[in-house]
C-alpha positions as CSV (number, residue, x, y, z in Angstrom):
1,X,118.7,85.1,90.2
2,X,121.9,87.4,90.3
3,X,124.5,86.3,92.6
4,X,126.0,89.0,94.5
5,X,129.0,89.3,92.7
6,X,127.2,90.0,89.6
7,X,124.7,92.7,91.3
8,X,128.2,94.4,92.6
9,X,129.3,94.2,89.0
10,X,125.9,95.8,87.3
11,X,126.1,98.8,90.5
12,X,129.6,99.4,89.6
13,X,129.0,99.8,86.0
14,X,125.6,101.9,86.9
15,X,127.4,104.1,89.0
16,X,130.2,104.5,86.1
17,X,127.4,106.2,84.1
18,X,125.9,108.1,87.2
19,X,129.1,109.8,87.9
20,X,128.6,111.4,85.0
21,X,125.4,112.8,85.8
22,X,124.5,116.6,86.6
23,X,121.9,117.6,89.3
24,X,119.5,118.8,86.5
25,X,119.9,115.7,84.2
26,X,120.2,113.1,87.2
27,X,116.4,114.9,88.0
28,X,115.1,114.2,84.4
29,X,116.3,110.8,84.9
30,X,114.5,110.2,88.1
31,X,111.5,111.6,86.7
32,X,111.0,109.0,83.0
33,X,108.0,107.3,82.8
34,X,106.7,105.9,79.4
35,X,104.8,107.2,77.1
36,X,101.0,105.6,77.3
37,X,101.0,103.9,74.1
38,X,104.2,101.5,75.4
39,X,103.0,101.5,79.0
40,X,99.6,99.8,77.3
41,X,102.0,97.6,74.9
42,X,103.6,96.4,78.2
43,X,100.3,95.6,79.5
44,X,99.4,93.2,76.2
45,X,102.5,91.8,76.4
46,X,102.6,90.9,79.9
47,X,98.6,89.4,80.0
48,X,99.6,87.5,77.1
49,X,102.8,86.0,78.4
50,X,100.4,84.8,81.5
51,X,98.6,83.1,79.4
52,X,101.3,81.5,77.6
53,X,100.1,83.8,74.0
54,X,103.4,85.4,73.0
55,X,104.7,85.0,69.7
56,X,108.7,84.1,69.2
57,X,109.2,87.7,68.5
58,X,107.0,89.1,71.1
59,X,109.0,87.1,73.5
60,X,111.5,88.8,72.5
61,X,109.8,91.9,72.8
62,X,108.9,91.5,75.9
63,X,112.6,89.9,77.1
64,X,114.4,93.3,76.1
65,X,111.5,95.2,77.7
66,X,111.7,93.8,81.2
67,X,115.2,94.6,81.0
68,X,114.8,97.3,79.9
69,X,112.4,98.5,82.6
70,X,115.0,97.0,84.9
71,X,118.1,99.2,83.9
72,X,116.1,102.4,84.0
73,X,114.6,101.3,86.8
74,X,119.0,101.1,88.5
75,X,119.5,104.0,87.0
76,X,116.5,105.9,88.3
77,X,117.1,104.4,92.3
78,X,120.4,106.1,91.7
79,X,119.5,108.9,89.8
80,X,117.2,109.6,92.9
81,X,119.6,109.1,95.4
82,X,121.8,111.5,93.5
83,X,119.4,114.1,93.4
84,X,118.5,113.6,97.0
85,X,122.2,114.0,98.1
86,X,122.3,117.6,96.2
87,X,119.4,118.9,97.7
88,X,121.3,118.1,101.4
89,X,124.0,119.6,100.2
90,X,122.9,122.9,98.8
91,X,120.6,122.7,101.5
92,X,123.9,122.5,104.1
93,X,125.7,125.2,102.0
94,X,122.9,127.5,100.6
95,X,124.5,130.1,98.0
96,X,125.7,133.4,99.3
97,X,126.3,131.9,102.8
């Protein structure tokens, strides 16, 4: 479990990258979802780490996927938020007003 000085930490560094972020690609990265054929690999991996299957490798596999899945997961919360906070705005100041 994080403690909250590392969650402030991870945010900071998050928001570091989402700074950088236009509307359009802060969109895009609000809308990623994997492809099928690694949504199904997470699947396997996941039933067989229940069951206590996974292979060294797969473990770490499946280690680097969950955080994985995690960080886009920040990113995407924020990405959203982002593209939330431009439509408010432009929606405030519409062009030509």
């Amino acid at each position: 479990m994080e403690t909250p000085q590392q969650t402030t930490a991870f945010d900071r560094l998050l928001d570091q990258v989402v700074e950088c972020f236009t509307p359009g690609v802060a969109h895009q990265i609000a809308d990623v979802r994997p492809e099928l054929s690694l949504h199904v690999r997470l699947i396997e991996l996941s039933r067989k780490a229940r069951e206590g299957c996974l292979s060294q490798a797969e473990v770490w596999e499946y280690r680097g996927c969950i955080e994985a899945v995690n960080v886009i997961g920040a990113l995407q919360a924020k990405a959203e938020a982002m593209t939330l906070a431009y439509t408010l705005l432009s929606d405030r100041n519409p062009a030509g007003a």
